[in-house]
MIMARVEX-405916 format. One record per residue (C-alpha): x, y, z; residue number from 1. Coordinates in steps of 0.05 Angstrom, whole numbers. Layout:
% MIMARVEX-405916
[site [X; Y; Z]; NUM] ...
END
This chain:
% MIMARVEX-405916
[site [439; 772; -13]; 1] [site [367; 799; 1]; 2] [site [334; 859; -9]; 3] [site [274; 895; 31]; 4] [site [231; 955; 26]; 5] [site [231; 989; 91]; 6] [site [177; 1042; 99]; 7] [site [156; 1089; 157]; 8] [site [94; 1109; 156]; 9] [site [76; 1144; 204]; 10] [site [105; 1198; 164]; 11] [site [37; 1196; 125]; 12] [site [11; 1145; 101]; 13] [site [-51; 1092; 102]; 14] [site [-64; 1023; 101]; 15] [site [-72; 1020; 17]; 16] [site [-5; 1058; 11]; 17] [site [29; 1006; 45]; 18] [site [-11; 948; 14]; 19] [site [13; 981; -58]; 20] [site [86; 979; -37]; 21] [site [87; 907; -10]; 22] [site [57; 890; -75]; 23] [site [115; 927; -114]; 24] [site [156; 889; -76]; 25] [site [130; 812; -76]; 26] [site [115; 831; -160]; 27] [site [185; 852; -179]; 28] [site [222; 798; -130]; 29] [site [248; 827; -70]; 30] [site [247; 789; -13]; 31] [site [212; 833; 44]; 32] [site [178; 893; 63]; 33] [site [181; 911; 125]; 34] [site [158; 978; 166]; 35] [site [175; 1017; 228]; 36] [site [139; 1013; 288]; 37] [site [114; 1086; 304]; 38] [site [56; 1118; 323]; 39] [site [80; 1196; 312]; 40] [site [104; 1235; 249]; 41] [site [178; 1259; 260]; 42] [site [188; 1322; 241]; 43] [site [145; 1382; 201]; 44] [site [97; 1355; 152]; 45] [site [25; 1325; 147]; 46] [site [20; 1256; 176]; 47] [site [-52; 1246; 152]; 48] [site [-90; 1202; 137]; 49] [site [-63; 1183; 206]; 50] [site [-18; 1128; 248]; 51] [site [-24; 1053; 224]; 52] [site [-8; 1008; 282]; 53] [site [46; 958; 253]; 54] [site [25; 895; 275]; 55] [site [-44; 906; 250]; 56] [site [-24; 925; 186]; 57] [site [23; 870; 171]; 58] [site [-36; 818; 194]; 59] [site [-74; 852; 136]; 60] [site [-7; 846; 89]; 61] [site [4; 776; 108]; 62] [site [-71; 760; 71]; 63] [site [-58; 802; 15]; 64] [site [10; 770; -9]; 65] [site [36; 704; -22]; 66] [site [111; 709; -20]; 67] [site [151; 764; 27]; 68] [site [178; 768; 82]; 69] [site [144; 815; 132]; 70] [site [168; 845; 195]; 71] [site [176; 912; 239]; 72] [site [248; 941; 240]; 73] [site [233; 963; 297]; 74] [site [185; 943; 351]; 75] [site [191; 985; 414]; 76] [site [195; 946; 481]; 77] [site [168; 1016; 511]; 78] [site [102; 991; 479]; 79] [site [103; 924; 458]; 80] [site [90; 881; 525]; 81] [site [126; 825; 504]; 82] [site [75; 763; 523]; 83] [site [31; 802; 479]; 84] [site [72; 811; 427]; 85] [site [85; 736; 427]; 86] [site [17; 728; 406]; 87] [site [10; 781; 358]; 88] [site [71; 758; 324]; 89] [site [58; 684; 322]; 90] [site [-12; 696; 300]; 91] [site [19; 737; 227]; 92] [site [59; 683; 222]; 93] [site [5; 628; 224]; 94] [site [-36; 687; 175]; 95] [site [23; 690; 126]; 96] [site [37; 612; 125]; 97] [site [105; 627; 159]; 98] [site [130; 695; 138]; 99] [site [140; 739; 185]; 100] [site [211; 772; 227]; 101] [site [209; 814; 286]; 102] [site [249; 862; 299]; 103] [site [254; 898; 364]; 104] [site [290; 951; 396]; 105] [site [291; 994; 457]; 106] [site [249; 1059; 439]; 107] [site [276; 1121; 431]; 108] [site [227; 1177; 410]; 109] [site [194; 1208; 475]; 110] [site [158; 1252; 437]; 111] [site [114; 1202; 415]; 112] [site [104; 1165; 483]; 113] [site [92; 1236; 503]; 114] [site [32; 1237; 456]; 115] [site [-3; 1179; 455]; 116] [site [9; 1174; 542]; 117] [site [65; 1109; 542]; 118] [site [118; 1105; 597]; 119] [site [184; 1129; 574]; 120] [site [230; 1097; 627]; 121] [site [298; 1131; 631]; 122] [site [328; 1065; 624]; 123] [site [299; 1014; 578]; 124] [site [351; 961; 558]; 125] [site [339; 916; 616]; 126] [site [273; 907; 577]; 127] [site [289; 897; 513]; 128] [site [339; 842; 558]; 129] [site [277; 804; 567]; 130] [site [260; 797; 507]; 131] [site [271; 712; 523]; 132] [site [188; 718; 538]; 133] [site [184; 718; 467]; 134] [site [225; 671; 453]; 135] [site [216; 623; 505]; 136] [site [139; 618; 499]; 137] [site [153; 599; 426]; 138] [site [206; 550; 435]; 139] [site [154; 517; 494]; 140] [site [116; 455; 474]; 141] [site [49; 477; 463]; 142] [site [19; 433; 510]; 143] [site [62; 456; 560]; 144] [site [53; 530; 599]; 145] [site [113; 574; 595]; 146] [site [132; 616; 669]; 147] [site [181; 676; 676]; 148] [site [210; 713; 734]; 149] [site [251; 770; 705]; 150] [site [268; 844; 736]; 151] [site [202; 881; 700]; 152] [site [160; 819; 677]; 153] [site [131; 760; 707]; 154] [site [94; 707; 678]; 155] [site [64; 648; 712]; 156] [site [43; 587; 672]; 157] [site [28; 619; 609]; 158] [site [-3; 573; 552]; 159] [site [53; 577; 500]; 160] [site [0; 589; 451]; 161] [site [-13; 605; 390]; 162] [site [52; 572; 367]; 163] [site [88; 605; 305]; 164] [site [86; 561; 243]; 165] [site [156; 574; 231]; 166] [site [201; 534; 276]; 167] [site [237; 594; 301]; 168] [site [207; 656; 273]; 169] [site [267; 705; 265]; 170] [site [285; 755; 305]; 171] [site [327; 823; 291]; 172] [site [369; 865; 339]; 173] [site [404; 921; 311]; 174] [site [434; 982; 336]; 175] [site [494; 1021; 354]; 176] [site [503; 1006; 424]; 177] [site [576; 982; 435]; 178] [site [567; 934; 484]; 179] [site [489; 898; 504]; 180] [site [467; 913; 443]; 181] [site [517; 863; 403]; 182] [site [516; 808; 469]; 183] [site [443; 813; 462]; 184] [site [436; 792; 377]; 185] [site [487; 742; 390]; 186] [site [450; 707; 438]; 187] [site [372; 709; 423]; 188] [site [373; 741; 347]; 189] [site [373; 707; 275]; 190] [site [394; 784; 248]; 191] [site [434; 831; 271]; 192] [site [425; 901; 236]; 193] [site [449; 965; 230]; 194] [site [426; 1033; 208]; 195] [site [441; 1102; 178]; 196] [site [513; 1097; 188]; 197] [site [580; 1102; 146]; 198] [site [615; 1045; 117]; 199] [site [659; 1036; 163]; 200] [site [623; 1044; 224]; 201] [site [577; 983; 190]; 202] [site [639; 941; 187]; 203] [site [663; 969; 265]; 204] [site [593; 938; 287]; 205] [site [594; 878; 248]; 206] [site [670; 862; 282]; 207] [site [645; 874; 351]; 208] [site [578; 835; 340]; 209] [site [620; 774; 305]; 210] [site [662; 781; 360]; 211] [site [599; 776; 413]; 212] [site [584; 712; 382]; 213] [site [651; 673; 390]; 214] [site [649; 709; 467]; 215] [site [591; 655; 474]; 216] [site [615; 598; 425]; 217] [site [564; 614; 371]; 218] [site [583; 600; 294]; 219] [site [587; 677; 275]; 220] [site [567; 657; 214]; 221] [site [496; 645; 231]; 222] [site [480; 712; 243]; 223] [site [458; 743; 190]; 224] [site [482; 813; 180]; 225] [site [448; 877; 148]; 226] [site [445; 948; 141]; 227] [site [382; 994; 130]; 228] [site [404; 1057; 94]; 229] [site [350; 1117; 73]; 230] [site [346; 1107; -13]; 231] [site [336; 1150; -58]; 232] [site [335; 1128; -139]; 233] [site [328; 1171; -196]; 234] [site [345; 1146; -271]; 235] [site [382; 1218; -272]; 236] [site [393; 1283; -230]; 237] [site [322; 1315; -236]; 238] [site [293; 1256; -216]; 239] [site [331; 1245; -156]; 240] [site [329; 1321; -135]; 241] [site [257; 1327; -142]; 242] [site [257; 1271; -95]; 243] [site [297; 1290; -36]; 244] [site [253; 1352; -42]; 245] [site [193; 1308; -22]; 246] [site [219; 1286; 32]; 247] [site [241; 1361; 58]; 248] [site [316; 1351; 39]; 249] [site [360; 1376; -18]; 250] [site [403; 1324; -58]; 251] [site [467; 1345; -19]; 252] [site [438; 1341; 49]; 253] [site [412; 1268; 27]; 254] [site [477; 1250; 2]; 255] [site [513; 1248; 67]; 256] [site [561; 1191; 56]; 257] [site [523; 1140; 91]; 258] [site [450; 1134; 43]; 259] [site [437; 1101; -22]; 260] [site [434; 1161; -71]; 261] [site [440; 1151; -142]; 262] [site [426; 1122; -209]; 263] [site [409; 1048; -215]; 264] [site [475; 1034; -234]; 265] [site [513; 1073; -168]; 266] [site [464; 1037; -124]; 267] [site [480; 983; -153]; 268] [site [562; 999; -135]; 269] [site [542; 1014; -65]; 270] [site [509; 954; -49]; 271] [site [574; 913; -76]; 272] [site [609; 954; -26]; 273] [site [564; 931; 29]; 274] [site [562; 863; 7]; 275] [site [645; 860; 13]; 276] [site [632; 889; 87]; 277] [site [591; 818; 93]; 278] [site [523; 848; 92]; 279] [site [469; 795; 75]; 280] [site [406; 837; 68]; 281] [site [394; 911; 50]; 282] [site [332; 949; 76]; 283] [site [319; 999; 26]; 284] [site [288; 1059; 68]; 285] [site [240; 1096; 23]; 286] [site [212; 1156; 63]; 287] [site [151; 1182; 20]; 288] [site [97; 1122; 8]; 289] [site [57; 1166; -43]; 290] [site [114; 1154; -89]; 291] [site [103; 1076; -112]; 292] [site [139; 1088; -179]; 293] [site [200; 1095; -128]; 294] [site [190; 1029; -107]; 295] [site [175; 992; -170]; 296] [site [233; 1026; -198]; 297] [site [277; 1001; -148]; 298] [site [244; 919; -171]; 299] [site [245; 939; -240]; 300] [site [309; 966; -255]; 301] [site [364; 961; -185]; 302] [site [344; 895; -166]; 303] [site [373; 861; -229]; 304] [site [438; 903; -228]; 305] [site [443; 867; -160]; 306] [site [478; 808; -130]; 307] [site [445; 743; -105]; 308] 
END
């Protein structure tokens, strides 16, 4: 089992907030922190001191630690040309001596392509389909160029440079789509994840994903499957209340059957539950980056309620 902090800050947030986190996490042992990809604050609220762009940040993270994991959960095809992003990626990696995940996705918030001026096609999966760019120019020898012909991209005898330092830097696919979506993970992904859903909608997707994988003769077992779930921990009921109302919510409107709500000790209980479903790494979603005693208390006293 692994554990993550998963942040979004363009809810509000700067560069230092997130540096403070990833600490909290790499000093108290988790295994990965990991941030959205967004530009525009979703819903009411004050999203100064402004947008952080993702991949920029995590280049800065990946000097300023030693040990986690660090990736986007997720990037948006929408904006993310995928060549590019190739580069971008490959180049944390080399930055973090080899720690760094991608995870990408289809986009969904027009809002914020609205905003900042991006195309917001109507369909966008048959991008996110060819998302094999990224993958093929790192699995190229990089003395060799690396050419694609595909419905919205073409590239012709690109340098499959820089290479990652990993040999195959991993890649997450997640959502709830019932059909693409799962054919998609089993063929190019290391991860497949899911989010903000019920139990047993987690264990629905994880069925028709493992199921994906034998379609194609892949081991499902080499898949790794997770869940990211909004948290909220609290050593007792004042704590936890006065957090949901930091985050605009009320305890029972946070408590919706699907989040992690509770004590150390019920977290604790719900991650057992998602570990019997065959989850192998929960993203702990933590919603308001002013609060770092939040995160270390999640390293300092969840973690080592935990299995490993």
């Amino acid at each position: 089992m692994e554990y993550c902090l998963f942040t979004e800050p363009q809810q509000g947030s700067s560069y230092d907030d997130q540096l403070a986190f990833a600490r909290s996490a790499e000093e108290h042992g988790l295994d990965g922190f990991f941030r959205s990809d967004h530009y525009l604050r979703m819903g009411e609220g004050d999203p100064r001191p402004g947008p952080t762009d993702a991949w920029t940040t995590l280049a800065g993270l990946a000097r300023e630690t030693s040990r986690i994991r660090l990736g986007t959960l997720v990037s948006s095809v929408t904006y993310r040309v995928p060549a590019i992003l190739a580069i971008q990626v490959a180049q944390v990696d080399a930055m973090s001596g080899g720690r760094a995940e991608l995870g990408l996705g289809t986009g969904w918030f027009e809002r914020e392509h609205l905003a900042y001026g991006i195309p917001f096609p109507a369909k966008r999966f048959d991008l996110l389909e060819e998302l094999q760019i990224v993958t093929g120019l790192w699995s190229t020898p990089d003395a060799e160029t690396y050419s694609f012909h595909g419905q919205h991209y073409r590239l012709d005898e690109a340098p499959a440079l820089p290479q990652p330092v990993q040999s195959t830097v991993p890649v997450i696919v997640g959502g709830a789509g019932p059909r693409r979506t799962p054919a998609l993970a089993a063929r190019y992904a290391a991860e497949f994840n899911i989010g903000f859903v019920t139990e047993d909608v987690v264990a629905e997707k994880f069925a028709v994903v493992r199921a994906a994988c034998e379609a194609i003769d892949r081991d499902p077992a080499t898949l790794k499957l997770s869940v990211a779930l909004p948290t909220i921990v609290g050593s007792d009921d004042a704590e936890i209340h006065r957090r949901a109302a930091a985050i605009g919510q009320s305890r029972a409107e946070f408590d919706n059957g699907a989040n992690i709500v509770g004590t150390p000790e019920q977290v604790a209980e719900k991650v057992e539950s998602l570990r019997a479903l065959g989850v192998e790494r929960v993203y702990f979603q933590l919603l308001d980056l002013r609060d770092l005693d939040h995160a270390d208390q999640i390293g300092a006293e969840v973690l080592p309620l935990l299995p490993r």
